[in-house]
PyMOL Python script that loads the backbone (N, CA, C, O; Angstrom):
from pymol import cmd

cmd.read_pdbstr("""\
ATOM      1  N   UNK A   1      14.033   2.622   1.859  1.00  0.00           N
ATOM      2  CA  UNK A   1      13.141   1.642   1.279  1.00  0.00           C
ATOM      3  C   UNK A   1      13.320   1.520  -0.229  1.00  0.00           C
ATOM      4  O   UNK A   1      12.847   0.587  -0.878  1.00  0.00           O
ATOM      5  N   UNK A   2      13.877   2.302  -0.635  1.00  0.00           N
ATOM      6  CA  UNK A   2      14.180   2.311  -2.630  1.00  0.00           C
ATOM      7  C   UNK A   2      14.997   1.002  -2.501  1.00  0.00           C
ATOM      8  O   UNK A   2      14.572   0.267  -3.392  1.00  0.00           O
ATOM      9  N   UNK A   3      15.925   0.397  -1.841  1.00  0.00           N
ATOM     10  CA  UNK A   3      16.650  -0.841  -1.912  1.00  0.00           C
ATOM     11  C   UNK A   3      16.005  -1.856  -2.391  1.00  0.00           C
ATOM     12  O   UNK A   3      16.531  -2.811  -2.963  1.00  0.00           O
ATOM     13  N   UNK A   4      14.560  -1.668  -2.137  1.00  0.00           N
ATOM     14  CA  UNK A   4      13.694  -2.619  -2.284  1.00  0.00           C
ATOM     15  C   UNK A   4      12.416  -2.669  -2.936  1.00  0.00           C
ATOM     16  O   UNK A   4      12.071  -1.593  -3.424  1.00  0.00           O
ATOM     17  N   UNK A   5      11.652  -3.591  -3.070  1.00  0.00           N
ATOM     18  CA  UNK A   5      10.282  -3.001  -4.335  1.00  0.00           C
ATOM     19  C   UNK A   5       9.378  -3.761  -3.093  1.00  0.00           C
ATOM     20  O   UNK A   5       9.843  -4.656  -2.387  1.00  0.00           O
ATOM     21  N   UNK A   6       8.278  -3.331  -2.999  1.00  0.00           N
ATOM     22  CA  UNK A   6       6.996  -4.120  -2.582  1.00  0.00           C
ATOM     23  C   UNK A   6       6.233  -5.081  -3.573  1.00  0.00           C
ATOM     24  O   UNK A   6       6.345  -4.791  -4.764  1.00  0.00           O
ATOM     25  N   UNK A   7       5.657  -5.918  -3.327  1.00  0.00           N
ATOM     26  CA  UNK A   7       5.295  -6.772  -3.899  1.00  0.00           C
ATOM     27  C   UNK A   7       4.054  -7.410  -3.301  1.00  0.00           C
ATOM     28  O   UNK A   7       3.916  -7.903  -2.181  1.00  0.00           O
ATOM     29  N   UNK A   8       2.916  -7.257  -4.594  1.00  0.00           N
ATOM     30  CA  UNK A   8       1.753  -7.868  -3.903  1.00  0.00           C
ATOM     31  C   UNK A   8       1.663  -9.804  -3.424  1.00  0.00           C
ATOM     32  O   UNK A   8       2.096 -10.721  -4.122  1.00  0.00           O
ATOM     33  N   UNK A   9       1.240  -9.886  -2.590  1.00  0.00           N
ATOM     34  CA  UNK A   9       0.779 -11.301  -2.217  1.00  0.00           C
ATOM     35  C   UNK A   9       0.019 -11.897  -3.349  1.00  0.00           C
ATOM     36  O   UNK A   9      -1.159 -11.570  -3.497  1.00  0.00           O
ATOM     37  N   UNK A  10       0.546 -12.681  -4.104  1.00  0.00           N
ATOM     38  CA  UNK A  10      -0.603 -13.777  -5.097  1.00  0.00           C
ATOM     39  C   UNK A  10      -2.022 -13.623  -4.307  1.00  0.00           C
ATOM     40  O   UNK A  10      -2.987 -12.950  -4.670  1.00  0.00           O
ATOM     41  N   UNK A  11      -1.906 -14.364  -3.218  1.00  0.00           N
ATOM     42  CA  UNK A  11      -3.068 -14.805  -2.540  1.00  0.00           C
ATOM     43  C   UNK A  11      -3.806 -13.395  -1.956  1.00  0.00           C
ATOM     44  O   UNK A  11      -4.503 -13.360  -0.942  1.00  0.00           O
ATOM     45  N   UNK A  12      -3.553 -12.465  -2.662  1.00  0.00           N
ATOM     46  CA  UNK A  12      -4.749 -11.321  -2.245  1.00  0.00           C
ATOM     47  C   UNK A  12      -5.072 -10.872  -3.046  1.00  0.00           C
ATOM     48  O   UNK A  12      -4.279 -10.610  -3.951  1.00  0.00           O
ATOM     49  N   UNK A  13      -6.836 -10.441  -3.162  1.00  0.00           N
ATOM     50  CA  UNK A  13      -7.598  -9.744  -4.098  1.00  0.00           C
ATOM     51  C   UNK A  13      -7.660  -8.688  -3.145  1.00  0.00           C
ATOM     52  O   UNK A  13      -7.556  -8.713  -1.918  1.00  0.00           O
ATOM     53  N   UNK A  14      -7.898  -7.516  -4.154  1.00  0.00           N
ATOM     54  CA  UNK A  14      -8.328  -6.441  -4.043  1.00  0.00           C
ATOM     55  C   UNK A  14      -9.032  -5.855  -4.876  1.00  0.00           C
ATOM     56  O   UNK A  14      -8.917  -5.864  -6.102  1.00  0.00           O
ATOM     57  N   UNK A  15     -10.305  -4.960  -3.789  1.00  0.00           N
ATOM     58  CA  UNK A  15     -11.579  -4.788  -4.896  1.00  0.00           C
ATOM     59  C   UNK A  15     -11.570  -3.343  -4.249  1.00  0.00           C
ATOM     60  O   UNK A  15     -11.222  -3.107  -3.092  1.00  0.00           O
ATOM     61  N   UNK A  16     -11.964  -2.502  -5.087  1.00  0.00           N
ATOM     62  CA  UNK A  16     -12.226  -0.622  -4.612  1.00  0.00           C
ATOM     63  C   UNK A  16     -14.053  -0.952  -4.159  1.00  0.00           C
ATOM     64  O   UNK A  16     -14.933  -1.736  -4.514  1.00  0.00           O
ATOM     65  N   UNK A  17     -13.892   0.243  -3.130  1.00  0.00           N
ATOM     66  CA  UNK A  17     -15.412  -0.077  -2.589  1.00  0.00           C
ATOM     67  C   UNK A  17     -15.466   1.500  -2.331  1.00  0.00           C
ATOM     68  O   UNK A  17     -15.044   1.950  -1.265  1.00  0.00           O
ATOM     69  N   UNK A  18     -16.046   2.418  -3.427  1.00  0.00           N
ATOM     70  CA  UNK A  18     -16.136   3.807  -3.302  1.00  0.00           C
ATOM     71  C   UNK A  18     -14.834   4.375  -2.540  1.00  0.00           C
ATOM     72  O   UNK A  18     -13.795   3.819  -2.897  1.00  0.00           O
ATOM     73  N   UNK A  19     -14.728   5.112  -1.819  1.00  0.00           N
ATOM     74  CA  UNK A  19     -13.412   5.364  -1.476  1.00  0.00           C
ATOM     75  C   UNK A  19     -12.614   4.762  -0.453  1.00  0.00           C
ATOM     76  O   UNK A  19     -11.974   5.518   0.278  1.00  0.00           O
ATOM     77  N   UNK A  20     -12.544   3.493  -0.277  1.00  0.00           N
ATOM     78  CA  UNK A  20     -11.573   2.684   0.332  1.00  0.00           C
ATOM     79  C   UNK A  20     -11.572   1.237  -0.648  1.00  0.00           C
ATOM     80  O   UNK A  20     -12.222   1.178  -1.692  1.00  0.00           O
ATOM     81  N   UNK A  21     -10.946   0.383  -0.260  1.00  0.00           N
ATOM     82  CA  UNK A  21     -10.933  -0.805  -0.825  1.00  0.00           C
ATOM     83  C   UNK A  21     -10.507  -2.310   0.407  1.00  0.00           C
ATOM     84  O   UNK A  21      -9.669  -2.479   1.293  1.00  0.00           O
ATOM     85  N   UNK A  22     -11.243  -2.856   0.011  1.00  0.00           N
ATOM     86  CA  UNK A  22     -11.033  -4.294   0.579  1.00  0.00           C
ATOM     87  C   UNK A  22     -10.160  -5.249  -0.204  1.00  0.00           C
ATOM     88  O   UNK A  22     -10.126  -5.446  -1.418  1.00  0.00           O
ATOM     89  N   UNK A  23      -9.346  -5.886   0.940  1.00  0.00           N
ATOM     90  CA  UNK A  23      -8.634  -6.769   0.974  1.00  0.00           C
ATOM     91  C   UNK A  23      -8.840  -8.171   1.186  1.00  0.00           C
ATOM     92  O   UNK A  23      -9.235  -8.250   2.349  1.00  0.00           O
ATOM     93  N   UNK A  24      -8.788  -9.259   0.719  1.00  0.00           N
ATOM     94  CA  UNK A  24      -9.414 -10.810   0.954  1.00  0.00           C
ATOM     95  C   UNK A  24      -7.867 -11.469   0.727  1.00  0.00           C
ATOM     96  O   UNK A  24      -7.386 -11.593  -0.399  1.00  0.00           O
ATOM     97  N   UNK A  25      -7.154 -11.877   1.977  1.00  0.00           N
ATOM     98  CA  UNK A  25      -6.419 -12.930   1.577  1.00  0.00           C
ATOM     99  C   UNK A  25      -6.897 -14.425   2.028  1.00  0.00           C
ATOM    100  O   UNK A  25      -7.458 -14.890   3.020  1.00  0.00           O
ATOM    101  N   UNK A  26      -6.311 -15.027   0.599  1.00  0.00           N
ATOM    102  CA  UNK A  26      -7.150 -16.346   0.411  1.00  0.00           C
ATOM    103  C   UNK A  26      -6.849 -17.244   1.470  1.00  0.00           C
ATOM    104  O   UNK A  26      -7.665 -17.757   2.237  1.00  0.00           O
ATOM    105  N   UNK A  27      -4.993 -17.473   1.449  1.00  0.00           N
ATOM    106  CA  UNK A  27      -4.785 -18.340   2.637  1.00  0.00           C
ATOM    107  C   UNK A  27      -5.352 -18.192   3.875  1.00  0.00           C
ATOM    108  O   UNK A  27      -5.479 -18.994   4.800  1.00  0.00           O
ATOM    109  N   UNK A  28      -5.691 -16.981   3.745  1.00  0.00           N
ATOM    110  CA  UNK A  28      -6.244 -17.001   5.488  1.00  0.00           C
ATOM    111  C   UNK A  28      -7.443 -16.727   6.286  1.00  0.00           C
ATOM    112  O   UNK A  28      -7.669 -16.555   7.484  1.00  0.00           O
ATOM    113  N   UNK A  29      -8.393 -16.756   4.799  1.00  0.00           N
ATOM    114  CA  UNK A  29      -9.633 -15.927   5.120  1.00  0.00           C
ATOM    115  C   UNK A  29      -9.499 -14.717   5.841  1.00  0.00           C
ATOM    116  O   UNK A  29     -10.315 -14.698   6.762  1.00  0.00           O
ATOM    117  N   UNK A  30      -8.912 -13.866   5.800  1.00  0.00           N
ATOM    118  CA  UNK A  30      -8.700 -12.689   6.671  1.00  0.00           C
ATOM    119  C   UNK A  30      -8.957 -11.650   5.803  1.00  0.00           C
ATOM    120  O   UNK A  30      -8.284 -11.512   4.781  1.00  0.00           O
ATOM    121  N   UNK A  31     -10.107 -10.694   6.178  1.00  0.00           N
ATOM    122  CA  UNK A  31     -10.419  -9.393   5.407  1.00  0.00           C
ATOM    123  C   UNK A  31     -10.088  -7.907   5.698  1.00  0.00           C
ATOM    124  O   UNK A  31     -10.644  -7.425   6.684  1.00  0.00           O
ATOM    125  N   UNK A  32      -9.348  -7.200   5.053  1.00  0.00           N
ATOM    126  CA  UNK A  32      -9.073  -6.045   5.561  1.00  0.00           C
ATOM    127  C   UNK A  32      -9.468  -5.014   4.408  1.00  0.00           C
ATOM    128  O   UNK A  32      -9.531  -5.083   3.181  1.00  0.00           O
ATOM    129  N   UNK A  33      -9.788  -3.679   5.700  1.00  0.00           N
ATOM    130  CA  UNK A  33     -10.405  -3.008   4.733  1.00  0.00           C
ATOM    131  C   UNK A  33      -9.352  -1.426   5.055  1.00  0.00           C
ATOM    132  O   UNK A  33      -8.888  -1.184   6.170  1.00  0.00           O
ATOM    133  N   UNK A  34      -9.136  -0.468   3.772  1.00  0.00           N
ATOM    134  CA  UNK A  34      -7.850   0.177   3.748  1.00  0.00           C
ATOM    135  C   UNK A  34      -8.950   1.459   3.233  1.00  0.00           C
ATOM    136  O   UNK A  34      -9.920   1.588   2.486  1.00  0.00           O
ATOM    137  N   UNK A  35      -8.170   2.225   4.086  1.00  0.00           N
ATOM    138  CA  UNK A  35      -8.658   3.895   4.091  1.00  0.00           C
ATOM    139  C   UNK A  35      -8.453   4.338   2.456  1.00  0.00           C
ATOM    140  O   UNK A  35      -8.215   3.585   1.512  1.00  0.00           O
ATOM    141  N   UNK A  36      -8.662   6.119   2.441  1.00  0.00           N
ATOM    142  CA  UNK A  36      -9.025   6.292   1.387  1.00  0.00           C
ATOM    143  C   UNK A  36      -6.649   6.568   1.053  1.00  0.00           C
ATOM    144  O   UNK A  36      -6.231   5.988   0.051  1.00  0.00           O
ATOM    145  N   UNK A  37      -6.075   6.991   1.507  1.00  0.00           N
ATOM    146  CA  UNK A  37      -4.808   7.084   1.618  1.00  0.00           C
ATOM    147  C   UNK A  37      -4.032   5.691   0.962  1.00  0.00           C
ATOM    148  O   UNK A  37      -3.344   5.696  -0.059  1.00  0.00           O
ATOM    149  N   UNK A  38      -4.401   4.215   2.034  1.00  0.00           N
ATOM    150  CA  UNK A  38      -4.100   3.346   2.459  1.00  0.00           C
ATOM    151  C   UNK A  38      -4.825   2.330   0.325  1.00  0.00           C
ATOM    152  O   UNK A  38      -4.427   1.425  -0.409  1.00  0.00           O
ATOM    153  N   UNK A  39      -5.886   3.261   0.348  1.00  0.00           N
ATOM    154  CA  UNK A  39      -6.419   2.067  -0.771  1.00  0.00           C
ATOM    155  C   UNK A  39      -5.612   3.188  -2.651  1.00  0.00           C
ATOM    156  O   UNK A  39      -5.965   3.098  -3.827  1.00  0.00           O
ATOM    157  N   UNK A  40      -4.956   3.712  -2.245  1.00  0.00           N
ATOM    158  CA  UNK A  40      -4.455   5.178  -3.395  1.00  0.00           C
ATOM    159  C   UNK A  40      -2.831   4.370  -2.995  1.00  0.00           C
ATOM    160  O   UNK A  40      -2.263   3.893  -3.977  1.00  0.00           O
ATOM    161  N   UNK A  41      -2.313   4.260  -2.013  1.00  0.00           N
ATOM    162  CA  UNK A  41      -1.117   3.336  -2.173  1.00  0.00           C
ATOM    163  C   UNK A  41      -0.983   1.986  -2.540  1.00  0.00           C
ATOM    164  O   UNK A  41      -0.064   1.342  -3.047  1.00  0.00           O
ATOM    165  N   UNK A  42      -2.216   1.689  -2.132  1.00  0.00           N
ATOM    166  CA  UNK A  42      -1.933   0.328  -2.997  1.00  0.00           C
ATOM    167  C   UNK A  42      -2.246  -0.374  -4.682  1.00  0.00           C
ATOM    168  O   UNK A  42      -1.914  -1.350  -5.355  1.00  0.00           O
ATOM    169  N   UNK A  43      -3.158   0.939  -4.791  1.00  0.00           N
ATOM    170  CA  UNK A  43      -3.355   1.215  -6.602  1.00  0.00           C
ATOM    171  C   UNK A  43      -1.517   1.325  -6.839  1.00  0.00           C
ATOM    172  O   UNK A  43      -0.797   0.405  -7.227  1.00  0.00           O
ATOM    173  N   UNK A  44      -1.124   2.611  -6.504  1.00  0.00           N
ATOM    174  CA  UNK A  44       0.252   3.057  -7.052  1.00  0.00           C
ATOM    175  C   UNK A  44       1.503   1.844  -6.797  1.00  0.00           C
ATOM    176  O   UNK A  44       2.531   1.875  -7.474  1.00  0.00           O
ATOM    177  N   UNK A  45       1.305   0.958  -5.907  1.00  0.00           N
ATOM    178  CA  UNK A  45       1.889  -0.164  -5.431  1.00  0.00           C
ATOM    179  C   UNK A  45       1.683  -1.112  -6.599  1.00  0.00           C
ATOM    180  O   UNK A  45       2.688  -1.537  -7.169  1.00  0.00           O
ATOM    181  N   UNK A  46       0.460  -1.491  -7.019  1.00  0.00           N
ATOM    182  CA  UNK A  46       0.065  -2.095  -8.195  1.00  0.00           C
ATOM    183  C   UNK A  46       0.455  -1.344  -9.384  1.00  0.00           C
ATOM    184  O   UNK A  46       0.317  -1.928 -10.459  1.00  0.00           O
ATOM    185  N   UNK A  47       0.844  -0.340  -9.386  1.00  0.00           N
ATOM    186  CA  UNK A  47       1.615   0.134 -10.855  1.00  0.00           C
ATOM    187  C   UNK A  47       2.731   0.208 -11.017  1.00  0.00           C
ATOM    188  O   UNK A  47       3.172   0.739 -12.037  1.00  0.00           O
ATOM    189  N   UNK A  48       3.666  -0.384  -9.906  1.00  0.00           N
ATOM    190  CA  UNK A  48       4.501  -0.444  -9.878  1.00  0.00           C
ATOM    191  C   UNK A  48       5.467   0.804  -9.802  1.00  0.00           C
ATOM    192  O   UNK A  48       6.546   0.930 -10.381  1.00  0.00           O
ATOM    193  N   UNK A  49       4.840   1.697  -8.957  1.00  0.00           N
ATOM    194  CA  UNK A  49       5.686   2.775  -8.615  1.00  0.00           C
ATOM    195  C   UNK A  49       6.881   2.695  -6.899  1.00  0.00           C
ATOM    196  O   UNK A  49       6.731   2.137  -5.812  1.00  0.00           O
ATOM    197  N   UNK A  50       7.535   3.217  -7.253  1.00  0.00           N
ATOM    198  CA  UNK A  50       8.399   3.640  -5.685  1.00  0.00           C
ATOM    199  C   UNK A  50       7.663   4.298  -4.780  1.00  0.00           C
ATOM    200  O   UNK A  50       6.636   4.968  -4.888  1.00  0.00           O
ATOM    201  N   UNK A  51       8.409   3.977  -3.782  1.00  0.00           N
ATOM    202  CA  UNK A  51       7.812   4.211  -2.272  1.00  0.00           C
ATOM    203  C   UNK A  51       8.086   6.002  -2.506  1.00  0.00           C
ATOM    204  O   UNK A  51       7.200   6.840  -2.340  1.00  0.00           O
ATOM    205  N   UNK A  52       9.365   6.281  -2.879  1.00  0.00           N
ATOM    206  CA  UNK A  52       9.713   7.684  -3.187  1.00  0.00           C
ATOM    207  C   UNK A  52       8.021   8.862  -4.189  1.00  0.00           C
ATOM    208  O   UNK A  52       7.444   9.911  -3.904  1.00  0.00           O
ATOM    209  N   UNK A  53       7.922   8.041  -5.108  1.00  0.00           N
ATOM    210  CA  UNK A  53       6.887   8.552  -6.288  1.00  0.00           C
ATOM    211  C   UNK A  53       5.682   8.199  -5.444  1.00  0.00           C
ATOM    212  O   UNK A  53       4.729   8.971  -5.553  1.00  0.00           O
ATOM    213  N   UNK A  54       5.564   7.273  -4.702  1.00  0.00           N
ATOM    214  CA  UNK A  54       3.876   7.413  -3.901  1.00  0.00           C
ATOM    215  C   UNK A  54       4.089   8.184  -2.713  1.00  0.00           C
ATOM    216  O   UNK A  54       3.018   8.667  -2.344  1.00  0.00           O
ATOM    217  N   UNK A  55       5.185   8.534  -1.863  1.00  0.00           N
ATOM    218  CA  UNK A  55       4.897   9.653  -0.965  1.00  0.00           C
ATOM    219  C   UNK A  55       4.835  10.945  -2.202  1.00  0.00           C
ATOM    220  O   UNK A  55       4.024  11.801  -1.849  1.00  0.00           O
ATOM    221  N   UNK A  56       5.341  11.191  -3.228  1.00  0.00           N
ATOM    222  CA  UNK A  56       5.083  12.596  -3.408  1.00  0.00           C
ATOM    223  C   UNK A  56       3.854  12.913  -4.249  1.00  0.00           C
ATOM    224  O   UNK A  56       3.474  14.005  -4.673  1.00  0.00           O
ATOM    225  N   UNK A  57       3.262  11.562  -4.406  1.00  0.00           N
ATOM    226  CA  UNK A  57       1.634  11.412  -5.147  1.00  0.00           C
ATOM    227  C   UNK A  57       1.022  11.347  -4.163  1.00  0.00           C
ATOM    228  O   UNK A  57      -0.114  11.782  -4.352  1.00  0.00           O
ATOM    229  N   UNK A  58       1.237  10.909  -2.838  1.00  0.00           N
ATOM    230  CA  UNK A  58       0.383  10.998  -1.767  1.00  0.00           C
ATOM    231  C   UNK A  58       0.232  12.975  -1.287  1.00  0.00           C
ATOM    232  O   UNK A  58      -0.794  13.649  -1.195  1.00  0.00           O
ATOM    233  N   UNK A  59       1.209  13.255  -1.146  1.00  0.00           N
ATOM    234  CA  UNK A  59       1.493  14.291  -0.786  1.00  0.00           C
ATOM    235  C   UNK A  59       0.561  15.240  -1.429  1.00  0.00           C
ATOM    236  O   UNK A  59      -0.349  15.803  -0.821  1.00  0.00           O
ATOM    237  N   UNK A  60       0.896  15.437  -3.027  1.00  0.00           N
ATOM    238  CA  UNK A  60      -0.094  16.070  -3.664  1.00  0.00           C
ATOM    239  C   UNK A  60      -1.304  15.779  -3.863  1.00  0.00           C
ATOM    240  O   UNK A  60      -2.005  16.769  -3.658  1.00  0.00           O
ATOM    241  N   UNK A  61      -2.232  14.352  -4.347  1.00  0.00           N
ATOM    242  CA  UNK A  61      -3.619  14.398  -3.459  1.00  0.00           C
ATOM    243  C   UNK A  61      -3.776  14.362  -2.213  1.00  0.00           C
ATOM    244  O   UNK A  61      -4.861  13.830  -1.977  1.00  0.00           O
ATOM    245  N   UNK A  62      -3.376  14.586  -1.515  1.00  0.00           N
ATOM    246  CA  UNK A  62      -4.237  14.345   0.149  1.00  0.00           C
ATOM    247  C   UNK A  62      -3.515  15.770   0.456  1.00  0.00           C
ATOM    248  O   UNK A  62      -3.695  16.145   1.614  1.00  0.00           O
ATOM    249  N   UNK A  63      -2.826  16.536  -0.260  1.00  0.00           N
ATOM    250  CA  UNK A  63      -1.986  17.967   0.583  1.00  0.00           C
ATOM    251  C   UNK A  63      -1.735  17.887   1.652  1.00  0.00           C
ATOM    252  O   UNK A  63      -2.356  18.468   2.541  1.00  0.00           O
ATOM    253  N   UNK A  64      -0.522  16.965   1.863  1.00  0.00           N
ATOM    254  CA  UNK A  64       0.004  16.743   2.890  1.00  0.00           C
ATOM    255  C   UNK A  64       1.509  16.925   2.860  1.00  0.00           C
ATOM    256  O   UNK A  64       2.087  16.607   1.821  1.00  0.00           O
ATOM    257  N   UNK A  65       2.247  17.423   3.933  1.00  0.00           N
ATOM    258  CA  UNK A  65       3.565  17.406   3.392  1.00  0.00           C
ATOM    259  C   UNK A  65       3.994  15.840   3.409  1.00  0.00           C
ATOM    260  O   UNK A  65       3.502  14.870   3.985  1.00  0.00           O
ATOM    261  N   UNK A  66       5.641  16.058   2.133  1.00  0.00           N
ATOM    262  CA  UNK A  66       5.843  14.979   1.643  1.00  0.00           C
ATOM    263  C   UNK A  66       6.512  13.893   2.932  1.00  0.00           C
ATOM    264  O   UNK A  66       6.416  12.666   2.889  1.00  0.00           O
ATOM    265  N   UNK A  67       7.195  14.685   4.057  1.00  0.00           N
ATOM    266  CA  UNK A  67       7.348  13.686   5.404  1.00  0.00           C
ATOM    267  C   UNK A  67       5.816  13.237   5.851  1.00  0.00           C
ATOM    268  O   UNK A  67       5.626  12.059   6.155  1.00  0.00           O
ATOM    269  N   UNK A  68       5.227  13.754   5.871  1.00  0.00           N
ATOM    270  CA  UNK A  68       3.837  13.318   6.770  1.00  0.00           C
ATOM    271  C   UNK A  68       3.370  11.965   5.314  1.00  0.00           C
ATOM    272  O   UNK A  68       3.243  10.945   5.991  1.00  0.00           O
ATOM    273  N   UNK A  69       3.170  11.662   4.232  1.00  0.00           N
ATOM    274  CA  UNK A  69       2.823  11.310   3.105  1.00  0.00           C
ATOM    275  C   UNK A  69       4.050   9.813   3.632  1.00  0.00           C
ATOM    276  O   UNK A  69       3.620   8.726   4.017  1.00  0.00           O
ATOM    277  N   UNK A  70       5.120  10.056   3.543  1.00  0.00           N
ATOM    278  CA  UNK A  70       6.455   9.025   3.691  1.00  0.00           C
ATOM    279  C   UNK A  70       6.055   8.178   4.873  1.00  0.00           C
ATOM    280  O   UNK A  70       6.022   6.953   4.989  1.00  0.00           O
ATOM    281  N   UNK A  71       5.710   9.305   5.860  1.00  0.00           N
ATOM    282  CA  UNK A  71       5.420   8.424   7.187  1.00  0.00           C
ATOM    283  C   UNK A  71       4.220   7.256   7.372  1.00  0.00           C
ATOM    284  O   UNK A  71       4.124   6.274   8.107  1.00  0.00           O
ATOM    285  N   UNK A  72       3.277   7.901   6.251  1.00  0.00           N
ATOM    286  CA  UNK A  72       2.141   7.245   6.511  1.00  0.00           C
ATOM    287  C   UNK A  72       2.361   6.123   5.219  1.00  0.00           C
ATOM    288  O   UNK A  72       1.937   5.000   5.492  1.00  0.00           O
ATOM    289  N   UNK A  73       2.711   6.212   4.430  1.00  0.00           N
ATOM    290  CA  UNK A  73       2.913   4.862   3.705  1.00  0.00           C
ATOM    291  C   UNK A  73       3.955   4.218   4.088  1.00  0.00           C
ATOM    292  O   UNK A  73       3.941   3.035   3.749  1.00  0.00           O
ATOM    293  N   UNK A  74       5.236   4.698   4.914  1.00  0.00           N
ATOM    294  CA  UNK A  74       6.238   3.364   5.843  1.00  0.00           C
ATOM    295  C   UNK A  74       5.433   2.823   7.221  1.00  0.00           C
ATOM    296  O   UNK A  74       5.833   1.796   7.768  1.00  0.00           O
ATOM    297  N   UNK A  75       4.321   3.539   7.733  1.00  0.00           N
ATOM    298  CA  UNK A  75       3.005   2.748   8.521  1.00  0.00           C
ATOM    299  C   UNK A  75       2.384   1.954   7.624  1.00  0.00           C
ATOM    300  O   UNK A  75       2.602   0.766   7.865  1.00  0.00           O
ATOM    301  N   UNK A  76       1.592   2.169   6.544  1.00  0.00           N
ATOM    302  CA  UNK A  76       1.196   1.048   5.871  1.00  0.00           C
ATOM    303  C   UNK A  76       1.790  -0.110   5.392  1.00  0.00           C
ATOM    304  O   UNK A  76       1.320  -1.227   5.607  1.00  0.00           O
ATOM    305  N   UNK A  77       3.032   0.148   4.606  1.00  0.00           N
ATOM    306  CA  UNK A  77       3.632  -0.851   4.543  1.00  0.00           C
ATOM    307  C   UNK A  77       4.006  -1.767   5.558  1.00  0.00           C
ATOM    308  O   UNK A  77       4.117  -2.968   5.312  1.00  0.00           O
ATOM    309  N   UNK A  78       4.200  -1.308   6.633  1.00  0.00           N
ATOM    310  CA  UNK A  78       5.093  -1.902   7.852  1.00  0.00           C
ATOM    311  C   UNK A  78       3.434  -3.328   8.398  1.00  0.00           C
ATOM    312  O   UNK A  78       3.408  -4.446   8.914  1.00  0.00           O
ATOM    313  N   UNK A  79       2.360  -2.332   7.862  1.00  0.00           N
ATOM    314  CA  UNK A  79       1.225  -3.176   8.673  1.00  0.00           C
ATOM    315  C   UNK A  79       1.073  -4.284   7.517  1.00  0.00           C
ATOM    316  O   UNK A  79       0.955  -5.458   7.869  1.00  0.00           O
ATOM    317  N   UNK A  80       1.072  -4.020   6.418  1.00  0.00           N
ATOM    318  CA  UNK A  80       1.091  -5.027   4.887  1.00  0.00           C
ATOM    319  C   UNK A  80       1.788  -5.916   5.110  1.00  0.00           C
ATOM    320  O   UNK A  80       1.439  -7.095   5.057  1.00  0.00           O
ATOM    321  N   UNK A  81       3.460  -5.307   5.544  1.00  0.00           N
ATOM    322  CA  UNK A  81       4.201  -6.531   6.173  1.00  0.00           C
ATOM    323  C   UNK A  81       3.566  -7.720   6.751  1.00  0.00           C
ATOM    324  O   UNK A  81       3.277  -8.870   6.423  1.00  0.00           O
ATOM    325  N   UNK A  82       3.491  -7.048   7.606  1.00  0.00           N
ATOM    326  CA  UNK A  82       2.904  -7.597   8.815  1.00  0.00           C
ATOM    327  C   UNK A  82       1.955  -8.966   8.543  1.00  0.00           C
ATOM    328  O   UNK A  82       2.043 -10.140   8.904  1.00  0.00           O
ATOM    329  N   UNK A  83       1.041  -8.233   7.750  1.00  0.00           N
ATOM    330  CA  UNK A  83       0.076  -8.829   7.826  1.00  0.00           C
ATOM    331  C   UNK A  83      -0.378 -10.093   6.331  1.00  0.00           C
ATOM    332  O   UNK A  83      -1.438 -10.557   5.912  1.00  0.00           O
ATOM    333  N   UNK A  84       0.784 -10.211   6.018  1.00  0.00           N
ATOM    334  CA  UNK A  84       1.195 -10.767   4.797  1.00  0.00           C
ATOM    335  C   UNK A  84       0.552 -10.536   3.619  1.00  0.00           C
ATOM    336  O   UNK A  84       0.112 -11.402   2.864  1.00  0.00           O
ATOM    337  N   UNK A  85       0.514  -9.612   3.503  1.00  0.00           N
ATOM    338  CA  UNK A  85      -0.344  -8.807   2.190  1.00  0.00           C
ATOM    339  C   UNK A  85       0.942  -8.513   1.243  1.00  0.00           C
ATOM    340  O   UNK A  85       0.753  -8.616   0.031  1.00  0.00           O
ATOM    341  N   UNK A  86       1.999  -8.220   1.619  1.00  0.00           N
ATOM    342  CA  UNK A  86       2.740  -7.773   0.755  1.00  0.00           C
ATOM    343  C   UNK A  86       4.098  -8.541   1.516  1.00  0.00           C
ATOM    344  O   UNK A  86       4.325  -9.117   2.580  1.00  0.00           O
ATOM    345  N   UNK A  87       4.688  -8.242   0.519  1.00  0.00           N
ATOM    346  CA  UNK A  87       6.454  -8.940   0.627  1.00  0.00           C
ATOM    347  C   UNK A  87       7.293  -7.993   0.428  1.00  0.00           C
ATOM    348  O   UNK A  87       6.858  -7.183  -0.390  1.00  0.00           O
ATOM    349  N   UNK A  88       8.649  -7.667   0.959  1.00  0.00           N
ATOM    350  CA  UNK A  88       9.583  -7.053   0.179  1.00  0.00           C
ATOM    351  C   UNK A  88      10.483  -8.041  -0.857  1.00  0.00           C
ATOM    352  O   UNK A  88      10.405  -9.270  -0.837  1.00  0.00           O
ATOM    353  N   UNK A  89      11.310  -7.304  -1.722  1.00  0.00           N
ATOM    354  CA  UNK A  89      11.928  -8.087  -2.914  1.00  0.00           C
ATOM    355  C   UNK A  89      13.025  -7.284  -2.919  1.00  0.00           C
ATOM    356  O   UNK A  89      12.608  -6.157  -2.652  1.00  0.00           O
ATOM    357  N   UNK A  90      14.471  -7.246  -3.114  1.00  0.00           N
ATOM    358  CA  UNK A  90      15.408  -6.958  -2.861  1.00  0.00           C
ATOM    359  C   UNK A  90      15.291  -6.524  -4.595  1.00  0.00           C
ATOM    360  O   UNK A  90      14.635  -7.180  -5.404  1.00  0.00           O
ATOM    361  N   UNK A  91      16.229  -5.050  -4.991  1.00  0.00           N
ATOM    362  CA  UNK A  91      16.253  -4.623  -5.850  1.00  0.00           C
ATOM    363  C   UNK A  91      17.718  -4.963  -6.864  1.00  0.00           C
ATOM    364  O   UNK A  91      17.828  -4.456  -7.980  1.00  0.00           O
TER     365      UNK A  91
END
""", "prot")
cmd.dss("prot")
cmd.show_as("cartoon", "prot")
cmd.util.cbc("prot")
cmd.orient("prot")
């Protein structure tokens, strides 16, 4: 996944709601709401860090090993995909 950068959707706000955060994309009225893991990747996503640097920031807050951390943000992403929240961008 380093080949590539994630990239937020224009058309989505995101607001922190104590420890998760909600999602509002505009085109579609569709609301999603992202765990406490799920809403800490998408801060670090917004700072423009690597998928590499947020599994091993995941890893160390949530003390998780850094495969279990990788796995669960290539699940998130894959659902972001999905769900047009995010784009990939070729590096």
């Amino acid at each position: 996944m380093e080949h590539s950068a994630i990239r937020m959707n224009d058309n989505v706000i995101a607001r922190r709601m104590g420890g998760s955060a909600v999602l509002v994309h505009l085109a579609t009225n569709r609301i999603y709401e992202l765990n406490a893991t799920g809403t800490r990747v998408w801060e670090l996503l917004e700072g423009g860090h690597s998928s590499t640097e947020i599994s091993a920031q995941l890893s160390a807050e949530f003390t998780v090993s850094e495969t279990e951390a990788r796995d669960s943000y290539n699940k998130l992403i894959s659902d972001l995909l999905k769900e047009g929240l995010v784009s990939r961008e070729a590096t």
